[in-house]
KENUDO-6168 format. One line per 10 residues: their letters; for each residue x, y, z of N, C-alpha, C. Coordinates in steps of 0.2 Angstrom, whole numbers, plus 2048, in hexadecimal, padded with zeros to 3 digits. Last residue first. Example, Ala and Ser with C-alpha at 12.3 -4.5 7.8 and 13.67 -1.06 7.14 Angstrom:
2
SA> 840:7F5:823:844:7FB:824:840:800:827 | 842:7E4:827:83E:7EA:827:842:7F0:827
This chain:
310
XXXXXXXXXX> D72:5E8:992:D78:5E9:996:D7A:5E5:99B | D65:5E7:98E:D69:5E6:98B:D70:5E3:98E | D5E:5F1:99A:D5D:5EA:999:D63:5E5:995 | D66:5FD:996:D65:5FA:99D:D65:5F1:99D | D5F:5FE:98B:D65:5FF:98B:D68:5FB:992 | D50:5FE:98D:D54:5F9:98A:D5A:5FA:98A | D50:609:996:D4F:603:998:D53:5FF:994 | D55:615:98E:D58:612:992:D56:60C:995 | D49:613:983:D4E:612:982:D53:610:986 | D3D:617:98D:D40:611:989:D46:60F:986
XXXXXXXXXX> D41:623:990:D3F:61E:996:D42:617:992 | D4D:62C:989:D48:62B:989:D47:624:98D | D5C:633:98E:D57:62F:98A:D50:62D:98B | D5E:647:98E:D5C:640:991:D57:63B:98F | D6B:64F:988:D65:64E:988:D65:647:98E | D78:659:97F:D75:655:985:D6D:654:985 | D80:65E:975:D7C:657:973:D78:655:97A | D84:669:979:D80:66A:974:D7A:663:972 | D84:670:98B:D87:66D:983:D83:66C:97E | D81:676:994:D7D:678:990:D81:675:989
XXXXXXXXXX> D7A:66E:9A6:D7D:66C:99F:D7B:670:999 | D7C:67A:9B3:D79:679:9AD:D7C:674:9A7 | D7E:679:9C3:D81:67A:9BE:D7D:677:9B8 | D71:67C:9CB:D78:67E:9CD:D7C:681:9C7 | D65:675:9C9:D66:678:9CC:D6C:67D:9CD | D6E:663:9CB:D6A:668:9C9:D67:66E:9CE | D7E:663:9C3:D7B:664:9C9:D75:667:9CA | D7A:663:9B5:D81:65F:9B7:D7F:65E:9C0 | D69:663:9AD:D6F:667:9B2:D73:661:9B3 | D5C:65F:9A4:D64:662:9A2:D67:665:9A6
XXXXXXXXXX> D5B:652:9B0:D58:655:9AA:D5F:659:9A6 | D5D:64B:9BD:D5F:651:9BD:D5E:657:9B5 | D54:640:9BA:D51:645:9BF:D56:64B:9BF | D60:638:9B4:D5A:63B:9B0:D56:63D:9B4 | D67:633:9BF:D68:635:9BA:D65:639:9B3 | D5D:62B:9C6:D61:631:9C9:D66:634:9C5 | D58:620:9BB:D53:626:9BF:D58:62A:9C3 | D65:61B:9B8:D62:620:9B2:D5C:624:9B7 | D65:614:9C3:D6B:617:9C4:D67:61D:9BC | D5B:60B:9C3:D5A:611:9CA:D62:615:9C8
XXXXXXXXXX> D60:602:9B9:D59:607:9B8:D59:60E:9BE | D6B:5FC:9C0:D69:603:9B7:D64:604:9B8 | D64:5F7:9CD:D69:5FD:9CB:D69:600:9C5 | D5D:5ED:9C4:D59:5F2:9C8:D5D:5FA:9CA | D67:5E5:9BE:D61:5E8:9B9:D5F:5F0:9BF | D6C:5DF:9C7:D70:5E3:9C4:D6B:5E7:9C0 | D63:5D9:9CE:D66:5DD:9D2:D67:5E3:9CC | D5E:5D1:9C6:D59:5D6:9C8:D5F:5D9:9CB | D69:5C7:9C3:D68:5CA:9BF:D65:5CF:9C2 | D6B:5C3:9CF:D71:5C5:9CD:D6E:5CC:9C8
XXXXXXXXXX> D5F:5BC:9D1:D62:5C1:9D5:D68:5C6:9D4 | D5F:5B3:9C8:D5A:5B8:9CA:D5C:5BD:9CD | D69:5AA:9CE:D68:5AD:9C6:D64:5B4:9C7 | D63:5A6:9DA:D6A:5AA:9D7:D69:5AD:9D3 | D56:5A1:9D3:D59:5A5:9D8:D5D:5A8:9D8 | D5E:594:9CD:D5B:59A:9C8:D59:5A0:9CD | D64:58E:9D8:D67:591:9D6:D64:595:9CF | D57:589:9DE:D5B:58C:9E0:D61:592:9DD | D53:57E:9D4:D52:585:9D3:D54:589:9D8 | D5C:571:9D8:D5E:578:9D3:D5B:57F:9D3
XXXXXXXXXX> D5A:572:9EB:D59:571:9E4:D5E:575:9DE | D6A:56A:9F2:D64:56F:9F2:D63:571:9EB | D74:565:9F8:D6E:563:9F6:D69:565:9F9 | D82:56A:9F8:D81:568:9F1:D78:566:9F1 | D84:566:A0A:D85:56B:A03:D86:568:9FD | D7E:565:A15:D7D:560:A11:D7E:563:A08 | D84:56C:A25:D81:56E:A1E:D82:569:A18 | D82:561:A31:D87:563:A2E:D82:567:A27 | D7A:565:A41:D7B:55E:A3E:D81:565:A37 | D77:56C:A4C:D74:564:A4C:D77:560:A47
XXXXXXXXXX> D86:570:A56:D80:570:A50:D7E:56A:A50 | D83:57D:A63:D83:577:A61:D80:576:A5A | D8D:58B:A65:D87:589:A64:D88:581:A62 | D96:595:A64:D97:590:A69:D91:58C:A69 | D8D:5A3:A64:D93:5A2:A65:D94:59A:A68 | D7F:5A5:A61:D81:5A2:A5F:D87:5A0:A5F | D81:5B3:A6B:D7B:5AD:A6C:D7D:5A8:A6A | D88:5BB:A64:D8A:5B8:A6B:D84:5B3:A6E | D7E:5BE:A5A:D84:5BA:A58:D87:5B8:A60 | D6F:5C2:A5F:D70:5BA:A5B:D79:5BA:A5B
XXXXXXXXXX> D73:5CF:A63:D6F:5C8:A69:D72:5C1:A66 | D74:5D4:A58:D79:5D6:A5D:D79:5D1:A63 | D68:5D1:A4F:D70:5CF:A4F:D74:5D0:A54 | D60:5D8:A58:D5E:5D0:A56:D66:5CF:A55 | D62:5E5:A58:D61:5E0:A5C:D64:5DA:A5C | D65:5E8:A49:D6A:5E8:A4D:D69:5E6:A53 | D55:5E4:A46:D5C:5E2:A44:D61:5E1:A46 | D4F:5EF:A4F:D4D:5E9:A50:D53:5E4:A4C | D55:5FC:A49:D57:5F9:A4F:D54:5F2:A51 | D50:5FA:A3C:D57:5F8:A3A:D57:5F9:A42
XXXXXXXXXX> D44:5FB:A3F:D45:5F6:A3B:D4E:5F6:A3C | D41:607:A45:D40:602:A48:D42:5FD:A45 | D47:610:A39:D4A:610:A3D:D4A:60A:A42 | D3B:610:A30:D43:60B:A2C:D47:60D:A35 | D32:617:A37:D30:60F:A36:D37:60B:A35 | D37:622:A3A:D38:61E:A41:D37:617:A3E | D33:628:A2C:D3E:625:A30:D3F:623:A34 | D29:627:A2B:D2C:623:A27:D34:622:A29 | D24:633:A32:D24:62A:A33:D26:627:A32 | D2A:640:A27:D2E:63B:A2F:D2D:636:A33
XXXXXXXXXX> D1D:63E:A20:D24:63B:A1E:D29:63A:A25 | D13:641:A27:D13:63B:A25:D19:639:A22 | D16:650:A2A:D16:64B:A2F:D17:644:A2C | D12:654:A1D:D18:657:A1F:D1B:653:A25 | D03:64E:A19:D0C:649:A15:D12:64D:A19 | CFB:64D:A28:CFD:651:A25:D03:64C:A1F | CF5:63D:A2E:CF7:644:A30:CFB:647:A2A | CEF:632:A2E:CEA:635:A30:CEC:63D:A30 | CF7:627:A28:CEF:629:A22:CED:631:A27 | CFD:624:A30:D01:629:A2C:CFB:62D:A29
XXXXXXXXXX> CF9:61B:A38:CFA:620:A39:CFB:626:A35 | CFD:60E:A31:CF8:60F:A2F:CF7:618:A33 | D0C:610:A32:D0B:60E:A2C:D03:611:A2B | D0F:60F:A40:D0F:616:A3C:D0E:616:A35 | D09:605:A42:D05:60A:A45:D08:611:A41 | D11:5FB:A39:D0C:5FB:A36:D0A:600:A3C | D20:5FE:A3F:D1E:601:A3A:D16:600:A36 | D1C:5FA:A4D:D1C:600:A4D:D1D:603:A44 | D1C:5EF:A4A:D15:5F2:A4E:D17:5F9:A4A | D29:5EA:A47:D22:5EA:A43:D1B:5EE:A46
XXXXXXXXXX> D30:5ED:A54:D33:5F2:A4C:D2A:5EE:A46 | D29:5E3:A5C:D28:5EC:A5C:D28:5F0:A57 | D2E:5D7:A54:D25:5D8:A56:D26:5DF:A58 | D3C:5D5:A56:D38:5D7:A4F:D33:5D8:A51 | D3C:5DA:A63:D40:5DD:A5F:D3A:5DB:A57 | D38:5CE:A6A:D34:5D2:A6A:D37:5D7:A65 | D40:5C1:A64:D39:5C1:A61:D34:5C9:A64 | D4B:5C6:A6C:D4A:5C6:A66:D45:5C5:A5F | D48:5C3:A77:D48:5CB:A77:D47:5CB:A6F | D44:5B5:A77:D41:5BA:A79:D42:5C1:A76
XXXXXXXXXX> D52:5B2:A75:D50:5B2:A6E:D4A:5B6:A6F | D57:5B4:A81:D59:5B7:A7B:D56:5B9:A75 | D50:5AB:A89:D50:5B4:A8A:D53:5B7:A83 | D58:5A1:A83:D4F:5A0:A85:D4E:5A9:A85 | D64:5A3:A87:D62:5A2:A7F:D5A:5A1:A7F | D6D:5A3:A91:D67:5A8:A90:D66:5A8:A89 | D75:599:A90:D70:598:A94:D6C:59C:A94 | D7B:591:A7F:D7B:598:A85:D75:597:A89 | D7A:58C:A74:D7B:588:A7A:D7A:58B:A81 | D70:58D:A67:D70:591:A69:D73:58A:A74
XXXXXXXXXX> D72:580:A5A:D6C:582:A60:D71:586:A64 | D71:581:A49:D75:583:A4E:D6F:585:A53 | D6F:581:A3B:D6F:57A:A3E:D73:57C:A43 | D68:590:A37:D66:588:A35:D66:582:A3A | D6E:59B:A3A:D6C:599:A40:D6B:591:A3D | D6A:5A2:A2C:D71:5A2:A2F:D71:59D:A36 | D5B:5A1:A2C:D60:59B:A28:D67:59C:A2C | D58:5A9:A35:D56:5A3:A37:D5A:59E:A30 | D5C:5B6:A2F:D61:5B3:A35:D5D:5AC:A37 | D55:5B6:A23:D5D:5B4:A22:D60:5B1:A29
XXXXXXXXXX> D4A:5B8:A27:D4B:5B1:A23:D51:5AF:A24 | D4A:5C4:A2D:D4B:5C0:A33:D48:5BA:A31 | D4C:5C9:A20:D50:5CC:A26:D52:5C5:A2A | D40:5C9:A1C:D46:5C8:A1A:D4B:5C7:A1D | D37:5D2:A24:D37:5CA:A24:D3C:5C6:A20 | D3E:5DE:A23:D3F:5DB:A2A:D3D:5D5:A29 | D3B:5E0:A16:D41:5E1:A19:D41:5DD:A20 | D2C:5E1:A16:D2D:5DB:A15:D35:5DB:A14 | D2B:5EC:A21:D28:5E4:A22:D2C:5DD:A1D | D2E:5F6:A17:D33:5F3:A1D:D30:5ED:A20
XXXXXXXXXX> D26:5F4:A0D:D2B:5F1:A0A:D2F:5F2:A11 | D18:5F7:A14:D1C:5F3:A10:D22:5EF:A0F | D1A:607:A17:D1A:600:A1D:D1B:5F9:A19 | D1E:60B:A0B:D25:60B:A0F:D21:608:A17 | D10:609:A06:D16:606:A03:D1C:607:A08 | D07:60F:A0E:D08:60A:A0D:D0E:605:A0A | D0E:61D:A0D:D0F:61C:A13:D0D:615:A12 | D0D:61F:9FE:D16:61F:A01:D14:61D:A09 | CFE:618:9F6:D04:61F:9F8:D0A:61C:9FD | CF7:60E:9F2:CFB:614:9EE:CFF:618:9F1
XXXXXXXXXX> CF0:60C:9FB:CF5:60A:9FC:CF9:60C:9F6 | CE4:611:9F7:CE5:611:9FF:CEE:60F:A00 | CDF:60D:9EB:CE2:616:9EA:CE6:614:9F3 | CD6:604:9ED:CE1:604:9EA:CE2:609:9ED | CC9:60B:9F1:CCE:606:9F4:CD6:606:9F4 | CC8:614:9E5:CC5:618:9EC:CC7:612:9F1 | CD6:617:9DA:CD3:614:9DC:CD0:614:9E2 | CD7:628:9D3:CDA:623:9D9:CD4:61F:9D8 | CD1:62E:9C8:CD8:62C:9C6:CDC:626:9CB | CC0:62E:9CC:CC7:632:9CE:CCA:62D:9CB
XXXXXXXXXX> CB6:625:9CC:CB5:62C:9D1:CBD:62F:9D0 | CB6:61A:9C7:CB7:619:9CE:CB9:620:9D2 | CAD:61E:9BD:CAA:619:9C2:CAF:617:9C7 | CB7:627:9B5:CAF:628:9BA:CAE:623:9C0 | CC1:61E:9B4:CC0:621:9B8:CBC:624:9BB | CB8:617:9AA:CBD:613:9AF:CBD:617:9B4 | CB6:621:9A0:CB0:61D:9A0:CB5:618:9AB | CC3:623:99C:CBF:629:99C:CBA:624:9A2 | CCE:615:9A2:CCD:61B:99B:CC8:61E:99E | CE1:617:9A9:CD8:614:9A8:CD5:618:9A4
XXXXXXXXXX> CEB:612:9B5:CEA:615:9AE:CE3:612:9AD | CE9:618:9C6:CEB:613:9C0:CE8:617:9BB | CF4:61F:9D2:CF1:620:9CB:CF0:61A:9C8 | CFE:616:9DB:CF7:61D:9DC:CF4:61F:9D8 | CFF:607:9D7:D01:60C:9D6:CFC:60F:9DA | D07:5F7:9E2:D00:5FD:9E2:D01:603:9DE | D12:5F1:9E7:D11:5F3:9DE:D0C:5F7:9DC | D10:5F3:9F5:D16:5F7:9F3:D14:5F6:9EA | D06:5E9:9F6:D04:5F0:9F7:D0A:5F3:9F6 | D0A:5DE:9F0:D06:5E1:9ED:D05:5E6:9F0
XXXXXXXXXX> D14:5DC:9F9:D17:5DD:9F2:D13:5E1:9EF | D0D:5D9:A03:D14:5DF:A06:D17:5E1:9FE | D0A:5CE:A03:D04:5D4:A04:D0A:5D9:A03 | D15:5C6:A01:D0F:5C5:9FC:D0B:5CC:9FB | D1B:5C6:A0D:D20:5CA:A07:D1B:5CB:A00 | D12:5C2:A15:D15:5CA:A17:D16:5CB:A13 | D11:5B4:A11:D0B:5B8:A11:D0D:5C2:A12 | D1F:5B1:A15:D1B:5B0:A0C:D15:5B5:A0C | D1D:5AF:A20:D20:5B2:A1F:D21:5B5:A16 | D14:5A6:A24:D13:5A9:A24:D17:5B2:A22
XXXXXXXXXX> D1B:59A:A1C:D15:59C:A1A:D12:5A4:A1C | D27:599:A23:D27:59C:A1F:D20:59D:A1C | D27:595:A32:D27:59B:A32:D25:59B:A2A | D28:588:A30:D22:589:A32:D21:593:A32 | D35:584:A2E:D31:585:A28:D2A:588:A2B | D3F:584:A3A:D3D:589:A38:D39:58A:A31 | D43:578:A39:D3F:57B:A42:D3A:583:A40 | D4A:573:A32:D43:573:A2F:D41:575:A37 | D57:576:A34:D52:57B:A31:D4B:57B:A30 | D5D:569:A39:D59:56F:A3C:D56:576:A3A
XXXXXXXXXX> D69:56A:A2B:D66:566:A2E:D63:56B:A36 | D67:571:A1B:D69:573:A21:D64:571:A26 | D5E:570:A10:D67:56C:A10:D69:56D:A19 | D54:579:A0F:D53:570:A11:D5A:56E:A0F | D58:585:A12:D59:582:A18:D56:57A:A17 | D59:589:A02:D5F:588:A07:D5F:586:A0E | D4C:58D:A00:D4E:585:9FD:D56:583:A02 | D4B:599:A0A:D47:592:A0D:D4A:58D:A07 | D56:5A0:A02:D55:59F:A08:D51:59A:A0A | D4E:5A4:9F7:D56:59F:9F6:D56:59C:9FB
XXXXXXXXXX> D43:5A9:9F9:D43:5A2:9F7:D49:59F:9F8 | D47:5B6:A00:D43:5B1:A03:D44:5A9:9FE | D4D:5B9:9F2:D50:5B9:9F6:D4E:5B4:9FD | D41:5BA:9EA:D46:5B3:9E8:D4B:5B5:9EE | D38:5C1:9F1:D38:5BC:9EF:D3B:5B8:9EF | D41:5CE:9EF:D40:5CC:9F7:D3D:5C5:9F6 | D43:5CF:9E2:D46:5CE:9E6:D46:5CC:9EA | D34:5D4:9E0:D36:5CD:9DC:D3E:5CB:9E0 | D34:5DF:9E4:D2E:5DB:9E9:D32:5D4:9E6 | D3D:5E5:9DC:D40:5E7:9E4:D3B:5E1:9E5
XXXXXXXXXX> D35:5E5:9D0:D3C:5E3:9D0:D3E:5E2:9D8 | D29:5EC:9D2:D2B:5E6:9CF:D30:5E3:9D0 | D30:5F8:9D6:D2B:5F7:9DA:D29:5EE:9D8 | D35:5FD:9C6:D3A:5FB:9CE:D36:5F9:9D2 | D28:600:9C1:D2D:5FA:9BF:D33:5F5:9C6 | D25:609:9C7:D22:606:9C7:D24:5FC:9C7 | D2E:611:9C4:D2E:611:9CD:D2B:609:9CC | D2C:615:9B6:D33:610:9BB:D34:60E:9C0 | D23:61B:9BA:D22:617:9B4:D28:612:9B7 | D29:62A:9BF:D24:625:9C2:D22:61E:9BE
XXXXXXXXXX> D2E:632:9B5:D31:62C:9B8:D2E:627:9BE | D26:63C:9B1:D26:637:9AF:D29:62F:9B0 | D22:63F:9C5:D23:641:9BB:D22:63A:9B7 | D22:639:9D1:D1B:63A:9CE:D1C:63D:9C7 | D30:638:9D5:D2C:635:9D7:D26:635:9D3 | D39:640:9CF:D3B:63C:9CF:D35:634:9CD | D32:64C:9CE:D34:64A:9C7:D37:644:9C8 | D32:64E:9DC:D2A:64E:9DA:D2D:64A:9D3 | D3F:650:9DF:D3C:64A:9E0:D35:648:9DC | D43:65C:9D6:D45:658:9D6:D41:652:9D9
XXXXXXXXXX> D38:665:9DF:D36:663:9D9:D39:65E:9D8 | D41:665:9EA:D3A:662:9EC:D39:660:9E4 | D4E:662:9EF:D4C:665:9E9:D44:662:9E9 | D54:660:9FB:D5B:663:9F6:D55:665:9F1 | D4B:655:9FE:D4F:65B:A02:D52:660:A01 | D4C:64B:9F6:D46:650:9F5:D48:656:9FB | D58:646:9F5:D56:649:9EF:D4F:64F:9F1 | D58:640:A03:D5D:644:A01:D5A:649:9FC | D4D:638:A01:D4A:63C:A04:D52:642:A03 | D54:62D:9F6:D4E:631:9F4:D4C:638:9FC
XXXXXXXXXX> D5E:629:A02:D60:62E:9F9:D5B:630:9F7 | D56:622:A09:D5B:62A:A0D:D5E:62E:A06 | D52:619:A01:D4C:61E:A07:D50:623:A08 | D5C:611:9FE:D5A:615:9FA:D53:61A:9FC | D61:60E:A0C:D64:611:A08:D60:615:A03 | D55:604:A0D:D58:60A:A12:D5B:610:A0E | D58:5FA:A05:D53:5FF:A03:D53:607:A08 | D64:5F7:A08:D64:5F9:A02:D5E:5FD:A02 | D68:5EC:A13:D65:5F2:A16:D66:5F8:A0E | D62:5E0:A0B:D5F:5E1:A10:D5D:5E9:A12
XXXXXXXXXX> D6E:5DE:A05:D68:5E1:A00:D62:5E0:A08 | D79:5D9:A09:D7A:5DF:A07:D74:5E1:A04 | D74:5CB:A0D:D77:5CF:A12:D77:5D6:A10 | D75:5C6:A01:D6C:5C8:A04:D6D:5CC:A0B | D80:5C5:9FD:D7B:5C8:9F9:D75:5CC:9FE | D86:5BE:A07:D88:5C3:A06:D84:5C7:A04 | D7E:5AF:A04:D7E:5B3:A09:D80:5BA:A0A | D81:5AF:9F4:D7D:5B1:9F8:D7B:5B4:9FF | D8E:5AB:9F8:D90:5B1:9F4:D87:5B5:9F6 | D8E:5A1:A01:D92:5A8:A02:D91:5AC:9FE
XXXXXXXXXX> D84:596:9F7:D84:59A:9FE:D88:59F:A02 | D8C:596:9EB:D87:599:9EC:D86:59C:9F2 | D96:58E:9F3:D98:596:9EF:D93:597:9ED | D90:583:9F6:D92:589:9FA:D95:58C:9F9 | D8D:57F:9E9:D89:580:9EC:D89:586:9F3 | D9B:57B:9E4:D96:581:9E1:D90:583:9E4 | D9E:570:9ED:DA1:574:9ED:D9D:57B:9EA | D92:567:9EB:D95:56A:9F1:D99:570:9F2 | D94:564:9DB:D8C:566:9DE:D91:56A:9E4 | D9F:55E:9DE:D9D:564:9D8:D98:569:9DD
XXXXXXXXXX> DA0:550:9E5:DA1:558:9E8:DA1:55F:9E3 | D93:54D:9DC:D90:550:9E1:D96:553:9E7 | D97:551:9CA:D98:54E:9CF:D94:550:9D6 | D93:559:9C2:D93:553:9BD:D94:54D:9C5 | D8C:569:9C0:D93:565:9C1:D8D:55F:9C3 | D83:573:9B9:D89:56E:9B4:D89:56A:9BA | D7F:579:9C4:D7A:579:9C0:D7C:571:9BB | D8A:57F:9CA:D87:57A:9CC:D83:577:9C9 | D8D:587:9BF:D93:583:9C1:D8D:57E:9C4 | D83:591:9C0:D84:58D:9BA:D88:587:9BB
């Protein structure tokens, strides 16, 4: 808002780079976020097989849905803040040729993670495609296209932020040719290997088909800690081309921000009412019972709007 107002161009500069740290940070902390919520959901289903199924495929599948919309819109405006912030940062543009393609991972990577397994259809609908599953969609409906997805499009996020953190700085180190090698094979294996156990998965039991899924977030987060471990003594001492041109970058930059502030906080209430209303009537479920007199759990709508409201 401050930059949106300010009336002057050190305004603009100053508010500009408080976007950019506060950003940077942002996109720093929501990277390994989906990790996280992979090791909460497999937690829950460990502890309670039915609890996940109610998590996953009850009535709360409806907000999966919604959340599947919200996490793809992230990665978006995440990716966007990031390429409008490298036309202020002089040698960035070494790296616009990257973004189209990487536009195209986060595009296909949306649509097969907002794929449901079920679509809603009437009588006549579903005959003709034989079933409740689409004999195509249906393919990507399930957990082994969407967790190759959304770590694809984790790792192309990933390695938007370290080519803008890198912008207007050449690597002076003598094994920076080797370096960046290692570094361009780190991301190309952690992706090999998450679309072979992505397409792999089709072919074996769900008992087996879930343990794929932890070498996939696992190649992803060592191909990360590569690349970063290589890139900061890489850029130690680095030459720059030129100086960050702060303040000029567009406005919609900052509805971005906007964007992100707001989905973030939106997406929490709602993923904090789904771990909260999977527990049903228990305090611990399973364990201890709520048997007071007023307890209950709101209904989907309800709690959205409440959520949304707030």
């Amino acid at each position: 808002v401050r930059f949106l107002n300010a009336t002057s161009e050190e305004e603009k500069a100053r508010f500009d780079w408080m976007g950019y740290v506060g950003s940077f940070i942002t996109i720093a902390a929501f990277i390994p976020l989906p990790f996280a919520g992979y090791w909460l959901g497999r937690e829950i289903y460990q502890f309670s097989e039915q609890m996940g199924v109610s998590m996953m495929g009850g009535s709360f599948a409806w907000l999966w849905i919604l959340q599947a919309m919200l996490i793809g819109s992230l990665f978006f405006a995440a990716n966007f803040y990031l390429w409008l912030g490298m036309g202020r940062i002089p040698g960035a543009e070494r790296y616009v040729k990257f973004q189209v393609p990487m536009m195209l991972v986060l595009a296909l990577g949306f649509v097969v993670w907002a794929t449901p397994r079920s679509i809603i259809a009437t009588g006549p609908e579903m005959a003709a495609m034989g079933g409740s599953h689409h004999p195509f969609l249906g393919l990507f409906g399930v957990m082994a296209a969407k967790n190759t997805a959304v770590n694809l499009m984790i790792l192309t996020t990933f390695l938007s932020f370290m080519l803008y953190r890198r912008g207007n700085r050449v690597a002076a180190v003598a094994w920076a040719g080797t370096a960046k090698a290692v570094q361009a094979l780190a991301v190309s294996a952690a992706a090999a290997v998450v679309l072979f156990y992505g397409v792999y998965s089709y072919y074996v039991p769900s008992n087996v088909r879930i343990g794929y899924s932890a070498y996939q977030v696992l190649a992803v987060l060592g191909a990360m800690a590569v690349f970063t471990a290589i890139d900061i003594p890489m850029l130690r001492g680095a030459r720059q081309i030129g100086s960050i041109r702060w303040g000029m970058i567009p406005a919609r930059a900052q509805y971005a921000l906007f964007f992100l502030a707001i989905t973030f906080t939106w997406l929490m209430g709602l993923m904090g009412y789904i771990r909260s209303g999977i527990r049903q009537y228990w305090h611990v479920y399973g364990r201890v019972a709520d048997e007071s007199a007023h307890a209950y759990t709101m209904t989907h709508g309800h709690a959205t709007l409440i959520v949304t409201r707030r």
